[in-house]
Chimera marker file (.cmm) of the C-alpha trace (Angstrom):
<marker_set name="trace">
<marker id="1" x="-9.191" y="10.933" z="-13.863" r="1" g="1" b="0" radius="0.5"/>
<marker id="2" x="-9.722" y="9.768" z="-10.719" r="1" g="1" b="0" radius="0.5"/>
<marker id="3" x="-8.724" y="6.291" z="-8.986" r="1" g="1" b="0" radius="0.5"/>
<marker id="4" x="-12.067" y="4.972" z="-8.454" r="1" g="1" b="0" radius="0.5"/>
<marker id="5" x="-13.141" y="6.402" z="-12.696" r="1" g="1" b="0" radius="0.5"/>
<marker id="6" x="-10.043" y="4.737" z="-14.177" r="1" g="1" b="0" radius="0.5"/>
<marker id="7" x="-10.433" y="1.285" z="-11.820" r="1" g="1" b="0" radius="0.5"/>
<marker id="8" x="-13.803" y="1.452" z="-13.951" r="1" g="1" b="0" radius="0.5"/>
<marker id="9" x="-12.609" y="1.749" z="-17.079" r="1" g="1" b="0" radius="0.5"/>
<marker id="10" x="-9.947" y="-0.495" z="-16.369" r="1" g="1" b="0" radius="0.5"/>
<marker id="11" x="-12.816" y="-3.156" z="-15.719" r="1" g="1" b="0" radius="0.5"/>
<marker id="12" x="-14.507" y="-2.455" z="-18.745" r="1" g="1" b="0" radius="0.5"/>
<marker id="13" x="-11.014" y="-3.166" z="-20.733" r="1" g="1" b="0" radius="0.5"/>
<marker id="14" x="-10.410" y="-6.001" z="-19.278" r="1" g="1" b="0" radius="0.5"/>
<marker id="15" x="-14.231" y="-7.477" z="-19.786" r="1" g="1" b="0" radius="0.5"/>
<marker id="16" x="-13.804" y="-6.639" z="-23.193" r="1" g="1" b="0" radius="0.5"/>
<marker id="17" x="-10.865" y="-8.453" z="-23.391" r="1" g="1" b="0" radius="0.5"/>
<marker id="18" x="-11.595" y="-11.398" z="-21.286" r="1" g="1" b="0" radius="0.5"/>
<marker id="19" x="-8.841" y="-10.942" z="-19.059" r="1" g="1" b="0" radius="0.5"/>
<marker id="20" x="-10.544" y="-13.238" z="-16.219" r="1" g="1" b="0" radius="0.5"/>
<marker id="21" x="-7.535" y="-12.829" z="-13.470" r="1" g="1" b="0" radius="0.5"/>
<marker id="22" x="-6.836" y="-8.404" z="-14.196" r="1" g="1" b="0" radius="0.5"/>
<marker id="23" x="-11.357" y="-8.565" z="-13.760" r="1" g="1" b="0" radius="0.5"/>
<marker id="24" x="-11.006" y="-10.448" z="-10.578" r="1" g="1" b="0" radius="0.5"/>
<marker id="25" x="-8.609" y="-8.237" z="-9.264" r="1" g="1" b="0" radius="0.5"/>
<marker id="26" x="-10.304" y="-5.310" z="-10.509" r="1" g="1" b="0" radius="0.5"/>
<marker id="27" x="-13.614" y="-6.131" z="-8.855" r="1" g="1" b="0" radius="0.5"/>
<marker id="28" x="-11.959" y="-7.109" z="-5.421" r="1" g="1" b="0" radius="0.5"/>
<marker id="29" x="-10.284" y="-3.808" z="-5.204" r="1" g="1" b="0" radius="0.5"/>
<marker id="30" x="-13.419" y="-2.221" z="-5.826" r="1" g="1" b="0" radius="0.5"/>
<marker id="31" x="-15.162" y="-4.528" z="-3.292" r="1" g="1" b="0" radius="0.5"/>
<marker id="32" x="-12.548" y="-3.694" z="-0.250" r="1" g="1" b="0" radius="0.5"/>
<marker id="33" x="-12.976" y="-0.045" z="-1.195" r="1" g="1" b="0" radius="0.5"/>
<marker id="34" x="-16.875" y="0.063" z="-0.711" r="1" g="1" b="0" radius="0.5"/>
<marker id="35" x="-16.540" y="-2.367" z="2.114" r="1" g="1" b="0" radius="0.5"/>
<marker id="36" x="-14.077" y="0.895" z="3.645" r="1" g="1" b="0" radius="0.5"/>
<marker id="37" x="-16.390" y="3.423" z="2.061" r="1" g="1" b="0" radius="0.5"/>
<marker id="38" x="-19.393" y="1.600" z="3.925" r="1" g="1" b="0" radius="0.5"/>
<marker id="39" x="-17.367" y="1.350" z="7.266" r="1" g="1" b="0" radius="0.5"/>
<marker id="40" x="-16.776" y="4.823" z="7.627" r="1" g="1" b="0" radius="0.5"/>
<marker id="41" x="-19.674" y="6.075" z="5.949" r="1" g="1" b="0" radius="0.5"/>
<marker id="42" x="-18.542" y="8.912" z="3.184" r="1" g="1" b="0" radius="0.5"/>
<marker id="43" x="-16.576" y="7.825" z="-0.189" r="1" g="1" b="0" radius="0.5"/>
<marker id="44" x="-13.211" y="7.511" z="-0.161" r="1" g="1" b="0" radius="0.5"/>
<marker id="45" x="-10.365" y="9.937" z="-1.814" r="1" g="1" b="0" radius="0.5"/>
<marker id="46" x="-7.802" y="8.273" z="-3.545" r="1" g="1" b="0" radius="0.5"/>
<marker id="47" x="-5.321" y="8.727" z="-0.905" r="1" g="1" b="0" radius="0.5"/>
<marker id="48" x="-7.810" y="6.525" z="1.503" r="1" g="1" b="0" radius="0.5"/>
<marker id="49" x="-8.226" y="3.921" z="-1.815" r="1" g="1" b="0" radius="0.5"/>
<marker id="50" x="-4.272" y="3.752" z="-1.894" r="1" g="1" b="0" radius="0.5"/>
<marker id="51" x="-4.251" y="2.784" z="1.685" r="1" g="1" b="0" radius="0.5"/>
<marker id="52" x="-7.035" y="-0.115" z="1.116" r="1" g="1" b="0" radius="0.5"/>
<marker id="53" x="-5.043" y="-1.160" z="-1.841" r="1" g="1" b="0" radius="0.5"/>
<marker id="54" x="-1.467" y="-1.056" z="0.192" r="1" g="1" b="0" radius="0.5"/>
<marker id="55" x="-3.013" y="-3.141" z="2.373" r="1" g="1" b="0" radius="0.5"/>
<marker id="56" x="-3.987" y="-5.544" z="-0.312" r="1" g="1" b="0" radius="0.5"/>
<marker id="57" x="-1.127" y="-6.146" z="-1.448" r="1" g="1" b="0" radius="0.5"/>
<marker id="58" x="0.619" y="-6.704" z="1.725" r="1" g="1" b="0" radius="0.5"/>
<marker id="59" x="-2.191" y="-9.637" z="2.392" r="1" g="1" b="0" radius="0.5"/>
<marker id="60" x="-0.995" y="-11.265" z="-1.205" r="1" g="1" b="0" radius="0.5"/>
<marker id="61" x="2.732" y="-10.802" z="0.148" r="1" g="1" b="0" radius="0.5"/>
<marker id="62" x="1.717" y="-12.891" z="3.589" r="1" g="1" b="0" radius="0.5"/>
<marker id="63" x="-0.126" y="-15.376" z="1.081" r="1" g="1" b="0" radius="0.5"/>
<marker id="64" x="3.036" y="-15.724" z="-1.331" r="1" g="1" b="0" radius="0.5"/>
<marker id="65" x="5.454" y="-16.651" z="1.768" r="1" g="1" b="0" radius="0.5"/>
<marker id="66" x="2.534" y="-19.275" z="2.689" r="1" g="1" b="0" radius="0.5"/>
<marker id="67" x="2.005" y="-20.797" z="-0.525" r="1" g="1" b="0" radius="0.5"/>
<marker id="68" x="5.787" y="-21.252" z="-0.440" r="1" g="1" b="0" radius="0.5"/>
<marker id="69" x="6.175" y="-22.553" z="2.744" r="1" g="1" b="0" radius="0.5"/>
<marker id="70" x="3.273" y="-25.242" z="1.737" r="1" g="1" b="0" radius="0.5"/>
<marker id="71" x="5.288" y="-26.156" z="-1.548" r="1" g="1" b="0" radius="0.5"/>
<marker id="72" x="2.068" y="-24.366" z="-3.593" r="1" g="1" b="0" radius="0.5"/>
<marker id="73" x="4.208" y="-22.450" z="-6.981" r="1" g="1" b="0" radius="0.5"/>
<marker id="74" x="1.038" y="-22.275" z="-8.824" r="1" g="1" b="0" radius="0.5"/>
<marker id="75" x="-1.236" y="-20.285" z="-6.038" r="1" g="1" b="0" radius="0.5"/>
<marker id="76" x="2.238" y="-18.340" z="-5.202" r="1" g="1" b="0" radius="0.5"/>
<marker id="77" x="2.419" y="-17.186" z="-8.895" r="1" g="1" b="0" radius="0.5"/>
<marker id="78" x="-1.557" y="-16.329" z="-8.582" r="1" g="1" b="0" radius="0.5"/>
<marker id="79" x="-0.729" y="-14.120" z="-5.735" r="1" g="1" b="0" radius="0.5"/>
<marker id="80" x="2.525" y="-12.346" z="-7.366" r="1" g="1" b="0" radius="0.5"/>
<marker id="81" x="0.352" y="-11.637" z="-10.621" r="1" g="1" b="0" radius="0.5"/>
<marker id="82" x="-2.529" y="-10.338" z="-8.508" r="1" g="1" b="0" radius="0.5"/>
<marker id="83" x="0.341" y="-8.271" z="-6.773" r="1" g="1" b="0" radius="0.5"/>
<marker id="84" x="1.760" y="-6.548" z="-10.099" r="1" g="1" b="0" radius="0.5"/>
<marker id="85" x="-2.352" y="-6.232" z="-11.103" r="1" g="1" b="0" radius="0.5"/>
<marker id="86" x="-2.549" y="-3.766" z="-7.259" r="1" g="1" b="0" radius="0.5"/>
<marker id="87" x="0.643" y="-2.216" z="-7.893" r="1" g="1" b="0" radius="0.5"/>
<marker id="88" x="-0.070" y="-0.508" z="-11.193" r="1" g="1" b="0" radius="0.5"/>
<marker id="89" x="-2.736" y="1.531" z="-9.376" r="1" g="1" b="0" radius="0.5"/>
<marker id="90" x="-0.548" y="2.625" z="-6.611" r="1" g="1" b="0" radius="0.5"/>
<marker id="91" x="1.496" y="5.348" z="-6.685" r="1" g="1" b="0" radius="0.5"/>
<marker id="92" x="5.295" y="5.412" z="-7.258" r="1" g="1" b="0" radius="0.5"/>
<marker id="93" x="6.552" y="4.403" z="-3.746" r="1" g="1" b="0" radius="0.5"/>
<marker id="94" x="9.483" y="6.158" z="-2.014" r="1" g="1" b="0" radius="0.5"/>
<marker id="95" x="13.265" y="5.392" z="-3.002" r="1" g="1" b="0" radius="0.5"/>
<marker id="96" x="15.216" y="4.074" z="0.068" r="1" g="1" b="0" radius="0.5"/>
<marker id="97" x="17.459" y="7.474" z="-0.435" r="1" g="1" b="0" radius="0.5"/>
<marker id="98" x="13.819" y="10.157" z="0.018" r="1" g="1" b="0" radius="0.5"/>
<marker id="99" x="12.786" y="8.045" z="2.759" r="1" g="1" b="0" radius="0.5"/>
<marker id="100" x="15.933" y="8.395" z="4.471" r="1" g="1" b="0" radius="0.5"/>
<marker id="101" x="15.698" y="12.345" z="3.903" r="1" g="1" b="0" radius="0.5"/>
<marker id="102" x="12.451" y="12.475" z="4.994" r="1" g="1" b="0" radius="0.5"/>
<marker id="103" x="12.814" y="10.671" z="8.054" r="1" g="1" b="0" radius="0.5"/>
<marker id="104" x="16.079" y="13.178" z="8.676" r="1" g="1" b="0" radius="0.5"/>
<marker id="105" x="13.691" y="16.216" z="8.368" r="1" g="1" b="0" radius="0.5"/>
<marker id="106" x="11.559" y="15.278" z="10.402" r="1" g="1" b="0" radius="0.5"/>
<marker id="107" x="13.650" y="14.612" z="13.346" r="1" g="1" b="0" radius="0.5"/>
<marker id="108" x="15.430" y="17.936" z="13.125" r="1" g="1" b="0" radius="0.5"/>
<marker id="109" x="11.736" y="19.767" z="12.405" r="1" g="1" b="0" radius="0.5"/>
<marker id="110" x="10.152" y="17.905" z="15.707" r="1" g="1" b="0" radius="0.5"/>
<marker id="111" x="13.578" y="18.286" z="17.467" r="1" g="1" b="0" radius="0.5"/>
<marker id="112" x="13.397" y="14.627" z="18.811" r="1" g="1" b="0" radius="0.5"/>
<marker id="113" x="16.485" y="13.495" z="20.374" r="1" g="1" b="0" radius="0.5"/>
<marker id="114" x="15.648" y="10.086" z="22.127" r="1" g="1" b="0" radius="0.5"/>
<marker id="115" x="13.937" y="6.854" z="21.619" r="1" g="1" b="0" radius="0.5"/>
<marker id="116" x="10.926" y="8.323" z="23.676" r="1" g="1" b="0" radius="0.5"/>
<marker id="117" x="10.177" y="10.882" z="20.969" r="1" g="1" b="0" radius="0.5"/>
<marker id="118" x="9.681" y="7.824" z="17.985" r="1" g="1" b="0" radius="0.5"/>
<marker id="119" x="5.916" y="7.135" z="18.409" r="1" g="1" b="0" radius="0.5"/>
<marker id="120" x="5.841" y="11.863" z="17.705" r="1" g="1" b="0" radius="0.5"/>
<marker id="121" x="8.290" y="11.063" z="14.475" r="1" g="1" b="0" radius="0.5"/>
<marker id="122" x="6.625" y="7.640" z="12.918" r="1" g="1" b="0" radius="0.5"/>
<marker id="123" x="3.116" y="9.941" z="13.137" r="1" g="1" b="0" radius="0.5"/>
<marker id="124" x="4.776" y="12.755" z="11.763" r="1" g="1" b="0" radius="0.5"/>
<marker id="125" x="6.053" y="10.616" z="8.749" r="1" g="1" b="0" radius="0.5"/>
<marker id="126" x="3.068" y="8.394" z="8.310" r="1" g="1" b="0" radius="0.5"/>
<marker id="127" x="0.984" y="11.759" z="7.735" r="1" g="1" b="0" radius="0.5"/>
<marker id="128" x="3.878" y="13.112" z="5.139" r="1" g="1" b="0" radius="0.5"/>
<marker id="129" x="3.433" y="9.744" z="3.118" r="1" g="1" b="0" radius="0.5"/>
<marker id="130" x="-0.245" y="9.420" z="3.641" r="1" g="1" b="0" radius="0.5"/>
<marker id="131" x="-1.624" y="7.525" z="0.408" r="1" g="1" b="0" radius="0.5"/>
<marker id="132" x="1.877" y="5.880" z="-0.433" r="1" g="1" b="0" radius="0.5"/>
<marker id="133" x="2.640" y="2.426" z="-0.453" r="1" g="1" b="0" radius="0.5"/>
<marker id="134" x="5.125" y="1.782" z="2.514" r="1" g="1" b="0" radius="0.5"/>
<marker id="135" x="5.910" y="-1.112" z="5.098" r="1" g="1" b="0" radius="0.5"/>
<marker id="136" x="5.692" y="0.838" z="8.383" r="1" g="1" b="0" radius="0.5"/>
<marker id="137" x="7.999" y="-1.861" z="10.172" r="1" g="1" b="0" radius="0.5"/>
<marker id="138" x="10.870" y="-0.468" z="7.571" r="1" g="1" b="0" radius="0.5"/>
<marker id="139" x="9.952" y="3.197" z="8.428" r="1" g="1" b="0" radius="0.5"/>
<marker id="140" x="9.792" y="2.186" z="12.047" r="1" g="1" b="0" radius="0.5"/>
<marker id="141" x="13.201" y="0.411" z="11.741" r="1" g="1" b="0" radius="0.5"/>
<marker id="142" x="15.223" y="3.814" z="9.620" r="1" g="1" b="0" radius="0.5"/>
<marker id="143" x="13.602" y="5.749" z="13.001" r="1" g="1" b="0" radius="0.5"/>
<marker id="144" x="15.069" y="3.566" z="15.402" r="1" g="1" b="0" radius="0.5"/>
<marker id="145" x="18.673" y="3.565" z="13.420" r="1" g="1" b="0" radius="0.5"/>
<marker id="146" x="18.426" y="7.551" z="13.423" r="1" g="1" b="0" radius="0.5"/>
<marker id="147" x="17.581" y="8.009" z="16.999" r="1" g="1" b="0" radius="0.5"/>
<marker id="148" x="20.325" y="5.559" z="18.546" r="1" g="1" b="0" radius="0.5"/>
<link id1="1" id2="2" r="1" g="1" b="0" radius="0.2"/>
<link id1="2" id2="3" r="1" g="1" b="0" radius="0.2"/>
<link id1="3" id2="4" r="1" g="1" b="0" radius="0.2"/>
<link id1="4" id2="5" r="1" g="1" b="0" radius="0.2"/>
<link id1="5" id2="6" r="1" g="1" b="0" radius="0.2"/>
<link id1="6" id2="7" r="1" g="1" b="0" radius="0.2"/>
<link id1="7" id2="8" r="1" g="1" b="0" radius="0.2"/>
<link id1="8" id2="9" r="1" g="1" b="0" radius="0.2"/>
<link id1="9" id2="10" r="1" g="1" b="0" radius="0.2"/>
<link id1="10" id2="11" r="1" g="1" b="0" radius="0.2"/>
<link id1="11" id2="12" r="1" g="1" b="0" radius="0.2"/>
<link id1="12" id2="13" r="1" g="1" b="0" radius="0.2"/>
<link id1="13" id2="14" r="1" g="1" b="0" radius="0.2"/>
<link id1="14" id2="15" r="1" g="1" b="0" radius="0.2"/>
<link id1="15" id2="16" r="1" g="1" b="0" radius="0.2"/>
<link id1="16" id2="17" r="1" g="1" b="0" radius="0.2"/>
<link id1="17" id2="18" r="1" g="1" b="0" radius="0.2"/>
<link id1="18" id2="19" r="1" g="1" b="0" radius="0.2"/>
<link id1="19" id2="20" r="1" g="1" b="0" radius="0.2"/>
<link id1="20" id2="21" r="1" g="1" b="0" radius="0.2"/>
<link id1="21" id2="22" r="1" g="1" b="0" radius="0.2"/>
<link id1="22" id2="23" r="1" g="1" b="0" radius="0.2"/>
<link id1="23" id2="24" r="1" g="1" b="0" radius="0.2"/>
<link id1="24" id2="25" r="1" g="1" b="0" radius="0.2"/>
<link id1="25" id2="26" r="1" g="1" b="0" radius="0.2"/>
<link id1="26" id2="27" r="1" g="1" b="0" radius="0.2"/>
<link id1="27" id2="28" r="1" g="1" b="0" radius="0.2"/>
<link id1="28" id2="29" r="1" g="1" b="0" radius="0.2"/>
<link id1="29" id2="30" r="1" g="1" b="0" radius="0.2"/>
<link id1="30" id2="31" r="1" g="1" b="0" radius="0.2"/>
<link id1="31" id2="32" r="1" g="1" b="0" radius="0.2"/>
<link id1="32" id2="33" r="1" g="1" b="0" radius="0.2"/>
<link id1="33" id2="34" r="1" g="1" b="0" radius="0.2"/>
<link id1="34" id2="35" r="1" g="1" b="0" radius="0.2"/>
<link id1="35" id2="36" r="1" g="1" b="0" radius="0.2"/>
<link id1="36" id2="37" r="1" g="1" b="0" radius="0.2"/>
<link id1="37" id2="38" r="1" g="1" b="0" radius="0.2"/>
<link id1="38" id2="39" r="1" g="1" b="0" radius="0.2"/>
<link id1="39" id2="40" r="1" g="1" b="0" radius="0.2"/>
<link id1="40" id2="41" r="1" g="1" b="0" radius="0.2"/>
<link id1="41" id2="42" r="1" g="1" b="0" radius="0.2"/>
<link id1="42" id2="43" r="1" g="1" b="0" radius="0.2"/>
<link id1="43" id2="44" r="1" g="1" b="0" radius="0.2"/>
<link id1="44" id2="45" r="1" g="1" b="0" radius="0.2"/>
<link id1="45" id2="46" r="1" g="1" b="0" radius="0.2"/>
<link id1="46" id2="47" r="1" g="1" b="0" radius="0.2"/>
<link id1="47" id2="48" r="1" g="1" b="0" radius="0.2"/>
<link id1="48" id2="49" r="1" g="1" b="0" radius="0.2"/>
<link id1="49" id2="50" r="1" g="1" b="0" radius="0.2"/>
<link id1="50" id2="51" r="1" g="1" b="0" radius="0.2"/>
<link id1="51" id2="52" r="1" g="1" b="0" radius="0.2"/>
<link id1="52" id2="53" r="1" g="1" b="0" radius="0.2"/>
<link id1="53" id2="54" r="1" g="1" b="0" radius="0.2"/>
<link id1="54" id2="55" r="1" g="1" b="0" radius="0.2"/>
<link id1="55" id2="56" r="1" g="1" b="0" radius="0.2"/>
<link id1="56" id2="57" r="1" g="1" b="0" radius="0.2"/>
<link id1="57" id2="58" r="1" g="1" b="0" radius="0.2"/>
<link id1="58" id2="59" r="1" g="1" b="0" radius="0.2"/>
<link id1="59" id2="60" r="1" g="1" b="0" radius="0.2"/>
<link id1="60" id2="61" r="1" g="1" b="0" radius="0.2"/>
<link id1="61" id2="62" r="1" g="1" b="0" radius="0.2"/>
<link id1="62" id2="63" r="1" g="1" b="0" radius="0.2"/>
<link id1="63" id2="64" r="1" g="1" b="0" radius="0.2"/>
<link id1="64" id2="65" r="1" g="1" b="0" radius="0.2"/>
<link id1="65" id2="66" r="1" g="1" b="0" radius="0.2"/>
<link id1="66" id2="67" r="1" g="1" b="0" radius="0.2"/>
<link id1="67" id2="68" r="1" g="1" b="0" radius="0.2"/>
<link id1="68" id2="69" r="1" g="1" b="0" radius="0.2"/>
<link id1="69" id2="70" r="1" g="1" b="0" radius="0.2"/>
<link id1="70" id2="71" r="1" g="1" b="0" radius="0.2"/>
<link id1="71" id2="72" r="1" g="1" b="0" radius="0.2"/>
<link id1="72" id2="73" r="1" g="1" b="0" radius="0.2"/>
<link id1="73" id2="74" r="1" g="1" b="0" radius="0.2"/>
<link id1="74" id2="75" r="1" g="1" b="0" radius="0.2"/>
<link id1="75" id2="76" r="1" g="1" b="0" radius="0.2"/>
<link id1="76" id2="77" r="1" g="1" b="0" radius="0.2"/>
<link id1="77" id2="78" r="1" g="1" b="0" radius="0.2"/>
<link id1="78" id2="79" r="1" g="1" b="0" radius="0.2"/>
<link id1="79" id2="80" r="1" g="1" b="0" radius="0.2"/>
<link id1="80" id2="81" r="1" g="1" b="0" radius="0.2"/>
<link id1="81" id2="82" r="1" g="1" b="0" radius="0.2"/>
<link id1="82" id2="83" r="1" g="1" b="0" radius="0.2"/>
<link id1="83" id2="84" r="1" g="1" b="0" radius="0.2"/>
<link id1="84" id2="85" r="1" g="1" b="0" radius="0.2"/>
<link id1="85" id2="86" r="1" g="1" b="0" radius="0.2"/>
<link id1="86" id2="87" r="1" g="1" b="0" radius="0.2"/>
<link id1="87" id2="88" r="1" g="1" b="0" radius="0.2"/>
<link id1="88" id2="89" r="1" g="1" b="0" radius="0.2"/>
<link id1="89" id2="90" r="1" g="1" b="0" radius="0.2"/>
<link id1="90" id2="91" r="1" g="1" b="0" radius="0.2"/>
<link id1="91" id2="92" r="1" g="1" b="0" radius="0.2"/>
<link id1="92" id2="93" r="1" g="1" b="0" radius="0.2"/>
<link id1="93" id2="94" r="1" g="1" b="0" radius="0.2"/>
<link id1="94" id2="95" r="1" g="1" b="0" radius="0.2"/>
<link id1="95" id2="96" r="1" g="1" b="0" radius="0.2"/>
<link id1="96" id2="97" r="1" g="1" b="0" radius="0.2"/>
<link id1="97" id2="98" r="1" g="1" b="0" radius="0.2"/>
<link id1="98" id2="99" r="1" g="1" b="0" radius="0.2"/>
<link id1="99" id2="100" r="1" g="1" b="0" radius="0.2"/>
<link id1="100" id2="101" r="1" g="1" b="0" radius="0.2"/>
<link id1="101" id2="102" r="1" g="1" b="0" radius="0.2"/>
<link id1="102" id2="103" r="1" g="1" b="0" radius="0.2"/>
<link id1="103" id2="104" r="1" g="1" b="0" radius="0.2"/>
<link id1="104" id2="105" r="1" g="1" b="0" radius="0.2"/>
<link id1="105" id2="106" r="1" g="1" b="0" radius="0.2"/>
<link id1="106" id2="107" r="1" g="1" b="0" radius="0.2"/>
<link id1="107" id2="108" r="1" g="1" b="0" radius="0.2"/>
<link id1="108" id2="109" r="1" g="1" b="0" radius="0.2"/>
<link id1="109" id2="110" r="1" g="1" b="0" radius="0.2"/>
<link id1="110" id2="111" r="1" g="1" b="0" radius="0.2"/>
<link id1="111" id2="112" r="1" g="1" b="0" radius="0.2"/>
<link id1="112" id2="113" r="1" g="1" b="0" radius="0.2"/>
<link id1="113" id2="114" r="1" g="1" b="0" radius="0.2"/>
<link id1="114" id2="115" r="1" g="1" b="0" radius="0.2"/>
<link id1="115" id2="116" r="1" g="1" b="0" radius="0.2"/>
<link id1="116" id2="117" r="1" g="1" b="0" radius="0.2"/>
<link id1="117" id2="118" r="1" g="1" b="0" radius="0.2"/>
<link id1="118" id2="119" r="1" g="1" b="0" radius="0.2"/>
<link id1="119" id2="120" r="1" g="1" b="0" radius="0.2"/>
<link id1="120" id2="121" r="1" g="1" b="0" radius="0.2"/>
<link id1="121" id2="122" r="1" g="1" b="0" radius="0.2"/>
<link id1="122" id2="123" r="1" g="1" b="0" radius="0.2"/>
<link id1="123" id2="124" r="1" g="1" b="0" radius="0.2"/>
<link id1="124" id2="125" r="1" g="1" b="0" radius="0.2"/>
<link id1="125" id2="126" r="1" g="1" b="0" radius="0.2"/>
<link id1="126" id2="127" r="1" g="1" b="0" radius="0.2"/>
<link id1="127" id2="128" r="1" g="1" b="0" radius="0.2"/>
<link id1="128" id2="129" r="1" g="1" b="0" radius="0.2"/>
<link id1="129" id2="130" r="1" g="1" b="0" radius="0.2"/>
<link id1="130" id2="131" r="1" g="1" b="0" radius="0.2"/>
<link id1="131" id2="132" r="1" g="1" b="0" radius="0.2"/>
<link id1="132" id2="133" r="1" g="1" b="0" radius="0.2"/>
<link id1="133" id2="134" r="1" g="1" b="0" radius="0.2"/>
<link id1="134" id2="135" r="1" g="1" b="0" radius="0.2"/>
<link id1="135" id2="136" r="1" g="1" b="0" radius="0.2"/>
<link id1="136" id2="137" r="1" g="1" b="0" radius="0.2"/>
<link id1="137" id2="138" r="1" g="1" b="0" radius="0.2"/>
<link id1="138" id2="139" r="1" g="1" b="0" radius="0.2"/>
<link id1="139" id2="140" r="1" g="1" b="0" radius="0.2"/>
<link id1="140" id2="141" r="1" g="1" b="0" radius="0.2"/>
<link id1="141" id2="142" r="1" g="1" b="0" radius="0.2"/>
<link id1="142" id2="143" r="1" g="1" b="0" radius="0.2"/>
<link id1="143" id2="144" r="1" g="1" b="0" radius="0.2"/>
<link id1="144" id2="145" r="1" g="1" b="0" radius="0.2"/>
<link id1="145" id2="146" r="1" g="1" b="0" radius="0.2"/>
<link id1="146" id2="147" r="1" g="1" b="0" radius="0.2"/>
<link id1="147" id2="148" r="1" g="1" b="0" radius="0.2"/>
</marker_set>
């Protein structure tokens, strides 16, 4: 079953069972997936969908540290919950230990060496975790440590 079949059915379930926050959530995922689909014209694999989603979720993280910075639990919470809702329909990200090997591979594949060669690697891993959800500042920061 695809992404987009089971976010569907998921939508369904949770109409049936008037589950007002896991429909909300539903139905903006689904929104900020045709808004991408529409953008670049062709529908989306779920690769592309886990990207939108990623990106989702890191939005609700920047709107968690805000709500508590403004003394807001309640909205916080909100966010967090919407969070765990985004999550379940990601796929299982990267342990600290794979990313670490996959980072090592690819510098000894691409032969890099130096600092100058990090924008080749962070491309090269990027494309290996296409679809996965990952903070590319952490990525960018396990490059750096390698290289120097």
């Amino acid at each position: 079953m695809s992404l987009h079949d089971r976010l569907t059915e998921d939508l369904k379930l949770a109409m049936k069972s008037r589950d007002q926050l896991r429909m909300d959530v539903i139905r903006m995922i689904k929104a900020a997936v045709l808004n991408k689909e529409v953008e670049l014209k062709r529908d989306l694999d779920d690769a592309e969908m886990s990207r939108v989603m990623t990106t989702l979720v890191k939005q609700r993280r920047e709107s968690v540290e805000q709500f508590e910075k403004a003394q807001r639990a309640e909205l916080a919470e909100k966010e967090r919950r919407e969070i765990e809702i985004i999550e379940a329909y990601l796929p299982k990200p990267l342990t600290p230990q794979e990313l670490e090997a996959l980072v090592v591979s690819v510098i000894s594949e691409t032969g890099a060496s130096s600092m100058k060669d990090m924008g080749q690697i962070m491309k090269a891993v990027m494309a290996r975790v296409a679809g996965q959800p990952l903070d590319g500042k952490h990525v960018s920061d396990l490059v750096k440590s390698k290289l120097s």
